[in-house]
C-alpha positions as CSV (number, residue, x, y, z in Angstrom):
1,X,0.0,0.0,0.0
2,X,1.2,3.6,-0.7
3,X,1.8,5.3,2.2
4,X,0.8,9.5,0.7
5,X,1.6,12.3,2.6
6,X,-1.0,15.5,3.3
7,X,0.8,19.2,3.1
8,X,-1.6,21.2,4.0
9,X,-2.5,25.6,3.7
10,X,-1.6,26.9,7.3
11,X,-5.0,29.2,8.0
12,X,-7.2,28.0,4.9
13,X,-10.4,25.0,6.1
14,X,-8.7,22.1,4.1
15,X,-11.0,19.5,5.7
16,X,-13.8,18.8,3.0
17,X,-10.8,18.1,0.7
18,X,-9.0,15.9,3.0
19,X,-12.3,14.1,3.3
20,X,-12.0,13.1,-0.5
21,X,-8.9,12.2,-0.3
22,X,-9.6,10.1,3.0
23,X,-12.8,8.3,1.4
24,X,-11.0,7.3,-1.6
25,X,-7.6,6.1,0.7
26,X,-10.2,4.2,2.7
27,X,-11.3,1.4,0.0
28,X,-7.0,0.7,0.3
29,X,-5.6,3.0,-2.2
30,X,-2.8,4.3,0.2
31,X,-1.9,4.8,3.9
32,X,-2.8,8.6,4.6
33,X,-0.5,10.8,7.4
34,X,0.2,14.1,8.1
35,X,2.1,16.1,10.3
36,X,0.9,15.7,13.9
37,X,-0.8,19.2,13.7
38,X,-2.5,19.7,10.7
39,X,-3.7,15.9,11.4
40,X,-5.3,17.5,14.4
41,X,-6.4,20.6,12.9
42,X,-8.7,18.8,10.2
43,X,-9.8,16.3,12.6
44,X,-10.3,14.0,9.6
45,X,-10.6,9.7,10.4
46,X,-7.8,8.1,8.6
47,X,-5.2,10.2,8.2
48,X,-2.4,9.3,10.6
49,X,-0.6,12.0,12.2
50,X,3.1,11.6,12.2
51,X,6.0,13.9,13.2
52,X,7.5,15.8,9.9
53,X,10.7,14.2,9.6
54,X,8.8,11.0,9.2
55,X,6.5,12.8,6.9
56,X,9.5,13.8,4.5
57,X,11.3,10.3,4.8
58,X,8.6,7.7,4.5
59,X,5.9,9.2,1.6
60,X,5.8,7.9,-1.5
61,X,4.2,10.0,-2.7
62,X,2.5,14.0,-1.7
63,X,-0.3,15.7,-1.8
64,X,-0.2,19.6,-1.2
65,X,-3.6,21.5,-0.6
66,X,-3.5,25.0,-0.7
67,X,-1.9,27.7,-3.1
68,X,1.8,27.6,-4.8
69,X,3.5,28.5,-1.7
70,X,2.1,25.0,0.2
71,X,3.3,23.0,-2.9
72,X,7.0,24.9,-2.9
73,X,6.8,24.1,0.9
74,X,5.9,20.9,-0.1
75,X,8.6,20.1,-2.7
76,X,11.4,21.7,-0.2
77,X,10.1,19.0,2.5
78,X,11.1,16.3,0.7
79,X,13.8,17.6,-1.2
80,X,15.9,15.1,0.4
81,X,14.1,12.7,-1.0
82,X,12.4,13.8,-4.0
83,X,9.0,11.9,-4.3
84,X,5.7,13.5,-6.6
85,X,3.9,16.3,-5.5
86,X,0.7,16.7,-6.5
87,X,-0.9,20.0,-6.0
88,X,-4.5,20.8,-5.3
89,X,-5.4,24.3,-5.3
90,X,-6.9,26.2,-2.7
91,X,-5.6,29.8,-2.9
92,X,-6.2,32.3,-5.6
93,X,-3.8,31.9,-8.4
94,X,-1.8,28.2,-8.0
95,X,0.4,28.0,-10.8
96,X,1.8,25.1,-9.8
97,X,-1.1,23.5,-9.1
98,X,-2.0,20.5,-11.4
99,X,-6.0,20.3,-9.7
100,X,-8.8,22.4,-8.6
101,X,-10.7,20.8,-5.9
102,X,-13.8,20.0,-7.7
103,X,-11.3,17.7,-9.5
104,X,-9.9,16.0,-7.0
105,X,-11.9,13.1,-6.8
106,X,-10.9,12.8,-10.9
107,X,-7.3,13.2,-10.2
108,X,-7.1,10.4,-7.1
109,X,-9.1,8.0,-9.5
110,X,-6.4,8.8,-12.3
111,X,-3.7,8.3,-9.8
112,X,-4.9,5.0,-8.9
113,X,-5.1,3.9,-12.1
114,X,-1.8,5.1,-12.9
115,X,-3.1,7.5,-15.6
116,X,-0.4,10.0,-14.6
117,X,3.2,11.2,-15.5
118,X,5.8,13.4,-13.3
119,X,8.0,16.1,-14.4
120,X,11.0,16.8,-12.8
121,X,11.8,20.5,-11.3
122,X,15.2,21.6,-10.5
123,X,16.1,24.1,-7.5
124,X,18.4,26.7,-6.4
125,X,20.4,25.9,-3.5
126,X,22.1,29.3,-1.9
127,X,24.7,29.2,0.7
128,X,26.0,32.0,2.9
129,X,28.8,30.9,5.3
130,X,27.5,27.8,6.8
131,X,23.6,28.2,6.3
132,X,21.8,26.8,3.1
133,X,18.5,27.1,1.6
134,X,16.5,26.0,-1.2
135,X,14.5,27.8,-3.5
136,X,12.3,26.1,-6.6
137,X,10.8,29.5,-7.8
138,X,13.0,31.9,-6.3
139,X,15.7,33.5,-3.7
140,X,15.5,37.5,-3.4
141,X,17.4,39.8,-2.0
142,X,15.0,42.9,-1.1
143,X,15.5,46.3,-0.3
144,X,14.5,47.0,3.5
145,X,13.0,50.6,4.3
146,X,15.9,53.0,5.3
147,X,18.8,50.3,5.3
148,X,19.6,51.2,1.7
149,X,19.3,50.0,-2.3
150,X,20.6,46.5,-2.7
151,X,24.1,46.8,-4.4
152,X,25.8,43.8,-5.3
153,X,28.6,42.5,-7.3
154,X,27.7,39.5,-9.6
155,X,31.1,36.8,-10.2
156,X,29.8,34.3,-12.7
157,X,32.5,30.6,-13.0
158,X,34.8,32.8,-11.1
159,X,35.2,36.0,-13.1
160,X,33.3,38.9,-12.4
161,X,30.3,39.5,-14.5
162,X,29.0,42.7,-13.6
163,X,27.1,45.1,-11.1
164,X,23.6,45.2,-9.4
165,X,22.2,48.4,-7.9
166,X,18.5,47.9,-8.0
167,X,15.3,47.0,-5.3
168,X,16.0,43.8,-5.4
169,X,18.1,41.0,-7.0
170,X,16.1,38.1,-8.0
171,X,17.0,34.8,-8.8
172,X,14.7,32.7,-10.6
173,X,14.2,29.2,-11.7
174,X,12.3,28.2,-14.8
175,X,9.5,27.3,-12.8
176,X,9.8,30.6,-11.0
177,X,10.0,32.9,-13.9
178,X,6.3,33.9,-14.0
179,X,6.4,34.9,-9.9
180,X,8.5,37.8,-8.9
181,X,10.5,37.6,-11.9
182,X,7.6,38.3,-14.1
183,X,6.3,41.1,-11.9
184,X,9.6,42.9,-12.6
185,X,9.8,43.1,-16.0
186,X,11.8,39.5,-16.8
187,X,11.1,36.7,-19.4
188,X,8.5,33.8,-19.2
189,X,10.7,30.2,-19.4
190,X,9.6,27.1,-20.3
191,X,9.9,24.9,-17.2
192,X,11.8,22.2,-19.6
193,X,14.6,24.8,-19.7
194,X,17.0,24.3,-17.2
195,X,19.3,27.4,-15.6
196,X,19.5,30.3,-13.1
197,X,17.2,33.8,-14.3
198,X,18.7,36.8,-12.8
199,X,16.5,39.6,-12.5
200,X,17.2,43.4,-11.2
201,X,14.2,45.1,-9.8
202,X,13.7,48.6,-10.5
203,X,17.6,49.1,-11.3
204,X,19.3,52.7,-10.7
205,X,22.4,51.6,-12.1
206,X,24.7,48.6,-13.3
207,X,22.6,45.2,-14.8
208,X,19.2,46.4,-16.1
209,X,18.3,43.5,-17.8
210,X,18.0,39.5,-17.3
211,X,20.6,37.2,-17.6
212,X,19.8,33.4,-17.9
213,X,22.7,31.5,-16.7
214,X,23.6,27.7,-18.1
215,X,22.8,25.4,-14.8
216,X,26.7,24.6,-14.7
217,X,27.6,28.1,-14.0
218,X,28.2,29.1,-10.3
219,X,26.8,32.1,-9.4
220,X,28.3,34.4,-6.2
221,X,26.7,37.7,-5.5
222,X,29.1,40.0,-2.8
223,X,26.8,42.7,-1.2
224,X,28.6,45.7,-1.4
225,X,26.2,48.2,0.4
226,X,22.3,48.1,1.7
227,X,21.7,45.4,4.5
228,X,19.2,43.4,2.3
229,X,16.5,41.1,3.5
230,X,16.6,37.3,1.7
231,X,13.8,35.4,0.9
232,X,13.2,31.8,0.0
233,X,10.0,30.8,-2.3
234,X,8.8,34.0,-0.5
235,X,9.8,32.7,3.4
236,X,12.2,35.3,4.9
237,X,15.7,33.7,5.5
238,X,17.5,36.5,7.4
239,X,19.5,39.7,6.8
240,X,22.5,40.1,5.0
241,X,25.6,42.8,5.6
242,X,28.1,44.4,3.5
243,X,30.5,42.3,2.5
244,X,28.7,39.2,2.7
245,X,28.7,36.7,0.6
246,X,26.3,34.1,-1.5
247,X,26.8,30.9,-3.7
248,X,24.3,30.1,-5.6
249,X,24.2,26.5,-7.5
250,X,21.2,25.1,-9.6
251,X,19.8,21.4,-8.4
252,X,18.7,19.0,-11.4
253,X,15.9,17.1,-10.5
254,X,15.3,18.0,-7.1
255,X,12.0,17.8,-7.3
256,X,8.7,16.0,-8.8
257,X,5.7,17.7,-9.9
258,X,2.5,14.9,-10.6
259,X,0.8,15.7,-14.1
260,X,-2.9,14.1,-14.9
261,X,-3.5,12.4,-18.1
262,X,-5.9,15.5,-19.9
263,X,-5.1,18.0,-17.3
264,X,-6.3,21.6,-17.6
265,X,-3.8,23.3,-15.6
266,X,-1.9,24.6,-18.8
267,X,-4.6,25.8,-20.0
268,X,-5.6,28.1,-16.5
269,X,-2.3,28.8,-16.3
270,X,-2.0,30.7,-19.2
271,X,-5.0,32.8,-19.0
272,X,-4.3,33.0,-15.0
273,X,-0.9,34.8,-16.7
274,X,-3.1,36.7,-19.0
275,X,-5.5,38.0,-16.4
276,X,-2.4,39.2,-14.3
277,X,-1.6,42.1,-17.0
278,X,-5.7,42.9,-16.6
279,X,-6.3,46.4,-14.6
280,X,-8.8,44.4,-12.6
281,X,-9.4,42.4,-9.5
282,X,-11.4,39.0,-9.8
283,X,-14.5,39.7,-8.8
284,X,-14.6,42.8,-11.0
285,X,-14.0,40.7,-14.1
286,X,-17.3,39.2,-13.1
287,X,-18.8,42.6,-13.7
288,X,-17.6,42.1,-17.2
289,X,-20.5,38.9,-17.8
290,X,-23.6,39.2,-19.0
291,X,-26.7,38.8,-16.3
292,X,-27.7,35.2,-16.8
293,X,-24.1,33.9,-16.9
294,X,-23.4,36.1,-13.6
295,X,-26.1,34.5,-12.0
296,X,-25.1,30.4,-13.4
297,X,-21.2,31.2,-11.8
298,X,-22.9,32.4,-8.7
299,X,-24.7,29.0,-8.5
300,X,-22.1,27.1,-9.6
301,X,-19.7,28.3,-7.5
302,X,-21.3,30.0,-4.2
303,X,-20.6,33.5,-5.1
304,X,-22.4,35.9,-3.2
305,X,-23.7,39.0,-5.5
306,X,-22.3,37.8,-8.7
């Protein structure tokens, strides 16, 4: 029996969800566990609360409910031991996300009939004197309020390639190009490409424009004034100084993303990007329906005033 593992949203109700997944494990598709608090937090029979280190080093397989930061988390838990992710989305956008809920009970009966495929991901693994994180969409140095721009010095194999002096540095994966990298002006990359997208935001000076360096090519950025904040898939990581120093590598196959045979999630995705360049919230595209159709969303999806 499969033994799947749940990553669950920190604040969002996950528990009708969990109940699909927990009536389909039930019949004997797989053993269900989850950490020892969100197994208490969805109160849910069958699913088997476990500490997390078990919950990394045991799965074969995940599933992640909630919106592309709990399948990043998700991926960086068992990193160590990559196993597929499958992500159900619960938040707003979810990229990454291969499922909407309403088809989840689809997506577990194509799982168990093995109607399914996995894509590798690769990360970025950063290391500042003896601390290291991971990052599969991104690691960003950010301005903080009054501690100065982020100015940098970028070495490339060893030889100096250039300067930064911007808002931020990004650092992007493939996967990660359409998240912060996107908002700041850089390119859209297939996910089949492999390398390391570097990305000034709002530059003053030095590097205006992205650089997409070849996955062999060790990267080392020396901060050279500002007292920059660094963040991991969006998870703050600490503060840096000048004269610090980073590594940055790029991780082949660090990770595995579940794909569904006749999936729909390129499809959203790509008008999900679209809609990002509209000056409009969600709920005011609805505006943009006629009457009748307003009214069958509503129904369909429990929208109040639709």
């Amino acid at each position: 029996m499969a033994r799947i593992g749940l990553v669950l949203h920190p604040t969002r109700d996950c528990t009708a969800a969990v109940g699909q997944v927990a009536e389909w494990a039930g019949g004997g598709a797989a053993e269900l566990v989850a950490t020892t608090a969100d197994a208490a937090r969805v109160g849910v029979d069958g699913v088997t609360p476990v500490p997390e280190e078990a919950l990394a080093g045991s799965c074969d397989g995940i599933i992640a409910m909630g919106g592309d930061g709990t399948i990043l988390g998700a991926m960086r838990l068992v990193s160590g031991r990559p196993v597929p992710v499958l992500g159900v989305n619960l938040g707003h956008l979810g990229f990454l996300a291969e499922v909407e809920v309403r088809e989840l009970r689809e997506a577990l009966s194509a799982m168990a009939e093995g109607r399914v495929t996995t894509e590798a991901r690769g990360c970025l693994v950063v290391r500042h004197r003896d601390w290291e994180w991971l990052a599969f969409n991104d690691a960003v140095l950010a301005r903080v309020p009054g501690e100065g721009m982020v100015t940098a010095t970028l070495s490339v194999g060893g030889q100096r390639y250039g300067h930064l002096r911007c808002d931020a540095v990004i650092l992007a994966t493939a996967m990660g190009s359409t998240a912060y990298n996107y908002a700041a002006g850089g390119p859209v990359v297939s996910p089949g490409i492999e390398g390391v997208l570097v990305t000034p935001a709002a530059p003053m000076s030095g590097i205006s424009r992205s650089v997409l360096l070849a996955p062999a090519e060790p990267l080392r950025l020396t901060i050279d004034a500002g007292r920059p904040a660094m963040e991991f898939d969006g998870v703050l990581g600490g503060r840096l100084q000048p004269g610090d120093e980073l590594s940055v590598a790029y991780r082949s196959a660090a990770g595995q993303l579940v794909r569904i045979e006749g999936s729909r999630s390129a499809a959203r995705s790509r008008v999900k990007l679209s809609l990002i360049d509209l000056p409009y919230l969600p709920e005011e595209l609805l505006e943009l329906l006629p009457e009748d159709q307003r009214a069958r969303f509503a129904d369909r999806h429990g929208v109040a005033g639709a």
